[in-house]
C-alpha positions, 0 to 999 in steps of 0.5 A: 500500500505504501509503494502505492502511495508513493507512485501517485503522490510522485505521478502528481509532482508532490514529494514525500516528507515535505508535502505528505507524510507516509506511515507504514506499519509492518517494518518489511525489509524493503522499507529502509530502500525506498525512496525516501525511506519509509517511517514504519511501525515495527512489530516483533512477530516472534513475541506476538508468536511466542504469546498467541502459543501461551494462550493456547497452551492455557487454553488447553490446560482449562485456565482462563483467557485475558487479552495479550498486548505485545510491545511494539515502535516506531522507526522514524525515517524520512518518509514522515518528515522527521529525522532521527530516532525515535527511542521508544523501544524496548530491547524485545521490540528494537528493530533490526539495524540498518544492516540487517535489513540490507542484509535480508534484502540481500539475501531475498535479490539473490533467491529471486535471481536463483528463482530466475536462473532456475527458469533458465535452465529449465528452458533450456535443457528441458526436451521432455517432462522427465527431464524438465524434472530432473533439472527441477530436482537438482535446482532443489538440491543446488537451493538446500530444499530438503525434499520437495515433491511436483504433482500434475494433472492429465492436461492443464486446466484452463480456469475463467475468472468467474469459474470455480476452480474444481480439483480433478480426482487424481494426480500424477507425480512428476517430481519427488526430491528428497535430500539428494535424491530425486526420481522424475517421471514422464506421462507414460510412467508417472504415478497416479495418486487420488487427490486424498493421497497425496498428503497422505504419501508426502506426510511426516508421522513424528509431524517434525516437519513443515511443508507448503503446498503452492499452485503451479500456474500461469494466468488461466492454465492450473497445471498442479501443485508443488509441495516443499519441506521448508522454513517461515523464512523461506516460503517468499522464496519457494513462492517465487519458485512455483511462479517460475516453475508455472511459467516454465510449465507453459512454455515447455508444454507450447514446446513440446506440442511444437516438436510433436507437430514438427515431428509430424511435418517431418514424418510427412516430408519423409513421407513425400519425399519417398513417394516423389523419388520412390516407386510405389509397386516395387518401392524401387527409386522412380525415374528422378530417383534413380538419376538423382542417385546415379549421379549423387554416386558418381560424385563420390568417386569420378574416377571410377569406372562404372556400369549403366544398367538397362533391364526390361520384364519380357512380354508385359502386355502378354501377361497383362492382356491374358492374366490381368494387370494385378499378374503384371504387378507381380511379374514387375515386382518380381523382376525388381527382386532380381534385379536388386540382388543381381547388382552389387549391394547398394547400386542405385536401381529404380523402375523408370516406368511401365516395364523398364528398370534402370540402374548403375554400379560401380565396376570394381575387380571381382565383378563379371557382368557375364556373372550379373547376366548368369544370376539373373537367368538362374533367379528367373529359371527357379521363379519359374519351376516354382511360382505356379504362375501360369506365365514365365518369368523373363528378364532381359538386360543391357550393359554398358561400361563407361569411365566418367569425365567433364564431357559424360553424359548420363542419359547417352550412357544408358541410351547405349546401355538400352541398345544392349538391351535392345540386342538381348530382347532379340533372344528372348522366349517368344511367348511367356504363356505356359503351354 
């Protein structure tokens, strides 16, 4: 109220301890900082603590009741428009000194700033809830929290102003720090407690220690509530901490929505990326694709020497015409299979369209196209004596051996490639109808 004060006694030109005296009446730390330094009421919270104990104490043990008065001053700075000291205090009821007061007020800036740094860090290196919370507990233990415990509800709750708010049935525990232990959780494998239980869980039978619970929030959105063990001096400092906490909550939980969208996108790129560059039936490169890899391949080592590939499924149109078009797809998957353990493991090989593959590999000592041709005859004879399939199975294939250059071109490459082929169809069945 007295910073209230101050701020619209300032806003209109008048000056506090000349036009207007300001009383305070509690003596905060604060009080000795402001401008000017407020004259303020000091009452010793301790005496008033000791004796409201006393009373029940009587009250207890059935003796009778009187009125309790306790001592208290007046610090006189300059905000009354007076100086000096009073000198109306008792030694029980004298206020701190100067220092002192400092001194707490130094000691609350930096819980502040620690209250600060901690929603840093917990930005920064939070990717999940568990390890939102592993870094939770270790602030704790960095802070001396002797044990501290975070529940969450399922989903935030978004809460109107004229709404009451209504505690869900079950929580879920995220956090428990205890000393310099901590276990932290995610949804998967939180523990789930009926509201009833919680204090039931976290409770002290000897009752030797305090605990404060605070709402996690931030403006509507009530995401749960942290539970401290902790002194009377330092719950200003925890309060801070859950407001922090809160509004970490809200920005990992925007985050963590985020990397599920983005994950998302990413999943669906993948997804359109493979279905531009792959073909579906035989999940072979498509025509981009495949050149796309043939040349990603021949960047790797223009000096070698390499192979274009051209292969073709006899007869396509006969077995589609005659047996339909799902026998023609599995003729054509059936030639991918070949042709893909045919070449050296890894070679770009794709369906450039309707009937026709291509591929490419790297010709390295060891490799006989003769052998290449051998396999792929073998691999369609055993197709044959064993699919039942009511057509045969036949392959032709064109090679054509080249080393790279400035003036090589791709596409001639297997254009003189597709003119072997061309030579090897002329020795192909006739007719791939059995019988």
């Amino acid at each position: 109220m007295c910073n209230a004060v101050y701020r619209v006694v300032k806003k209109h030109g008048r000056r506090i301890g000349e036009d207007l005296a300001v009383l305070g009446y509690d003596d905060a730390p604060f009080a000795a900082t402001m401008n000017p330094p407020l004259t303020t009421i000091h009452q010793d919270y301790r005496l008033e603590a000791d004796g409201a104990i006393g009373l029940v104490r009587d009250y207890l043990d059935g003796r009778s009741l009187s009125s309790l008065s306790v001592p208290a001053g007046i610090v006189i700075r300059e905000s009354c428009g007076c100086h000096g000291n009073s000198g109306t205090l008792s030694e029980s009821a004298r206020p701190k000194d100067t220092h002192i007061q400092y001194e707490e007020l130094y000691q609350t800036q930096i819980q502040n700033l620690s209250a600060a740094v901690t929603l840093r860090n917990l930005l920064l290196d939070s990717v999940s809830l568990k390890a939102f919370f592993e870094t939770l507990a270790k602030e704790m233990i960095i802070s001396g929290t002797a044990s501290s415990y975070v529940f969450l509800f399922d989903e935030p709750i978004y809460i109107e102003k004229s709404e009451d708010f209504v505690l869900p049935d079950t929580m879920r525990l995220f956090m428990r720090q205890d000393s310099r232990d901590f276990d932290a959780y995610n949804m998967d494998n939180a523990p789930v407690y009926g509201r009833h239980a919680v204090s039931y869980d976290i409770s002290d039978p000897e009752g030797s220690k305090m605990t404060a619970s605070y709402l996690l929030f931030y403006r509507n959105y009530q995401y749960g509530t942290l539970i401290v063990e902790t002194e009377p001096d330092d719950l200003r400092f925890y309060y801070t901490m859950s407001l922090q906490i809160g509004s970490a909550l809200r920005y990992l939980t925007l985050a963590l929505r985020q990397q599920r969208i983005n994950r998302t996108l990413q999943e669906q790129n993948q997804i359109l990326d493979f279905a531009a560059y792959h073909d579906e039936l035989t999940g072979l490169y498509n025509r981009a694709g495949v050149m796309q890899q043939m040349l990603q391949t021949i960047r790797e080592d223009e000096s070698a020497q390499y192979v274009a590939v051209m292969g073709d499924l006899d007869h396509l149109k006969q077995i589609n015409d005659t047996f339909g078009h799902d026998a023609g797809d599995s003729a054509i998957r059936m030639v991918s299979k070949v042709l893909k353990d045919a070449l050296p493991k890894g070679s770009p090989l794709g369906r450039s369209g309707g009937d026709e593959f291509t591929g490419m590999f790297r010709m390295t000592e060891g490799i006989k196209l003769e052998d290449i041709r051998s396999y792929i005859k073998t691999s369609c004879e055993q197709y044959n004596e064993t699919s039942g399939k009511p057509y045969y199975l036949g392959i032709s294939v064109g090679f054509h051996v080249f080393t790279y250059s400035e003036d090589t071109e791709l596409s001639a490459m297997l254009k003189k490639a597709d003119g072997h082929l061309y030579e090897a169809k002329k020795l192909r069945r006739s007719n791939v109808i059995r019988g």
